[in-house]
C-alpha positions, -999 to 999 in steps of 0.1 A, spaced: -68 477 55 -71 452 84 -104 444 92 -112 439 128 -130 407 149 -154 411 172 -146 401 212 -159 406 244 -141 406 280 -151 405 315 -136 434 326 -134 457 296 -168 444 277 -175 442 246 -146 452 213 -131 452 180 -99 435 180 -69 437 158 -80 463 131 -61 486 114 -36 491 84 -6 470 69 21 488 50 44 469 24 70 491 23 94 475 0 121 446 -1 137 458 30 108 466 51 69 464 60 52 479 89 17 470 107 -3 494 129 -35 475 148 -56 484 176 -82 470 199 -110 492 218 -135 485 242 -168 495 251 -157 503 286 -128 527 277 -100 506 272 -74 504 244 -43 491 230 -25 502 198 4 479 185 30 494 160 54 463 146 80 463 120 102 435 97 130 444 80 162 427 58 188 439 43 201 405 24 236 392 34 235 424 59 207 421 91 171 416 98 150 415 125 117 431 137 102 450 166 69 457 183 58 485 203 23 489 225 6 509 240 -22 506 263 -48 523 282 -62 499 315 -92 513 334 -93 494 368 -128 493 381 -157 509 373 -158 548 367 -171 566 394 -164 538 417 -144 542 449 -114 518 432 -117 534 399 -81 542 384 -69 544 348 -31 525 341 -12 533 314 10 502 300 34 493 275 55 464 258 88 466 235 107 440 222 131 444 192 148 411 178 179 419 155 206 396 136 233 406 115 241 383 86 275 361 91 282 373 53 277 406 63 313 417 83 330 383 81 353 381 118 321 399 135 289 396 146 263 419 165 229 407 179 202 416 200 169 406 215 154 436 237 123 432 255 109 456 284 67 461 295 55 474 329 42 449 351 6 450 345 9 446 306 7 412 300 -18 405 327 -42 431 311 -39 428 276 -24 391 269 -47 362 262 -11 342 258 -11 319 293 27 316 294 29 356 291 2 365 316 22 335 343 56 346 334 75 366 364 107 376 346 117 394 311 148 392 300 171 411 272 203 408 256 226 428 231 258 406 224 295 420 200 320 400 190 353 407 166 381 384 159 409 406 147 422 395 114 455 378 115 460 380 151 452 357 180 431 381 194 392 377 200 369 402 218 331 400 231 310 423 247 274 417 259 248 436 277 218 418 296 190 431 321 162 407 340 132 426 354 112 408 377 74 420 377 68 405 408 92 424 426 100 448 407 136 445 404 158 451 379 194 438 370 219 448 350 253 431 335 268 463 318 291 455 301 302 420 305 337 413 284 360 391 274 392 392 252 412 358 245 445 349 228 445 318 209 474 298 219 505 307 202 542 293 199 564 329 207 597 308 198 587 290 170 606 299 142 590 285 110 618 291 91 639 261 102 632 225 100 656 219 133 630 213 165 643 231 197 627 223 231 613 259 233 597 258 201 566 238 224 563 265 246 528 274 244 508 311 256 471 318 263 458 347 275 421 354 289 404 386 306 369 389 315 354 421 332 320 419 344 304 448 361 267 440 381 244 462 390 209 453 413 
């Protein structure tokens, strides 16, 4: 059991902050549930996660929900906003799928969130959140290498979104196509050199 603190706010008076329950699951994962309420109505429940898998992944993630009253009830501006914040944080080990790799670092919330239910100053300034999955292979005994990312900026302030979906490249390491390894004579072809690169990027805005 979490025990809660006390706090009070201008706006959404006075509340217990942070209670609730902390799960230890086991040597791959743990869990937290915690929740603050106000006097005036307001509330926020946070559900957040860790987990490892040794010499595999880890990483952890954090969902919240809120409930924002604007005003005061009954009042002409009285309105009740619903908000909510996700970010998920994964990294897979480099032990894990040697030649590959796969991370990610998610993060989404409605505009309002941070502003209502942050007491962080650089959250409750920022104007921009930003995410990112990222894949890469190098194929075994060839010259080949492959990446593929996805990223997405939301801008609270004007509510845009962007999107690079998908945004890929495959490379060839340089190689010697006349090189024959087999003989100790040098030719003047043996130097030529290939290198290949494509990248595909699609926007969307």
């Amino acid at each position: 059991i979490i025990l809660p603190s006390y706090g009070e706010s201008a706006t959404q008076g006075f509340g217990l902050l942070g209670g609730g329950y902390y799960y230890g699951g086991n040597q791959y994962f743990d869990a937290k549930l915690t929740g603050d309420i106000y006097t005036e109505g307001n509330y926020k429940i946070d559900l957040g996660s860790r987990y490892r898998d040794i010499y595999k992944y880890s990483g952890n993630f954090l969902l919240s929900y809120a409930k924002n009253q604007n005003g005061i009830a009954e009042s002409p501006g009285y309105s009740v906003q619903p908000n909510y914040s996700l970010s998920w944080s994964h990294a897979q080990d480099v032990k894990a799928n040697p030649g590959t790799s796969f991370s990610a670092s998610v993060n989404a919330a409605t505009p309002s969130y941070f502003t209502k239910n942050s007491y962080d100053l650089s959250q409750i300034t920022s104007q921009t959140m930003n995410s990112s999955i990222n894949f890469s292979r190098q194929f075994q005994n060839t010259p080949f290498n492959l990446s593929i990312s996805m990223a997405n900026s939301e801008n609270f302030q004007t509510k845009a979104f962007t999107f690079d979906l998908p945004d890929a490249t495959l490379t060839m390491n340089r190689i010697n196509p006349f090189k024959n390894k087999s003989e100790t004579k040098k030719h003047w072809y043996d130097e030529i050199n290939v290198t290949y690169s494509m990248k595909l990027v699609n926007h969307l805005a």
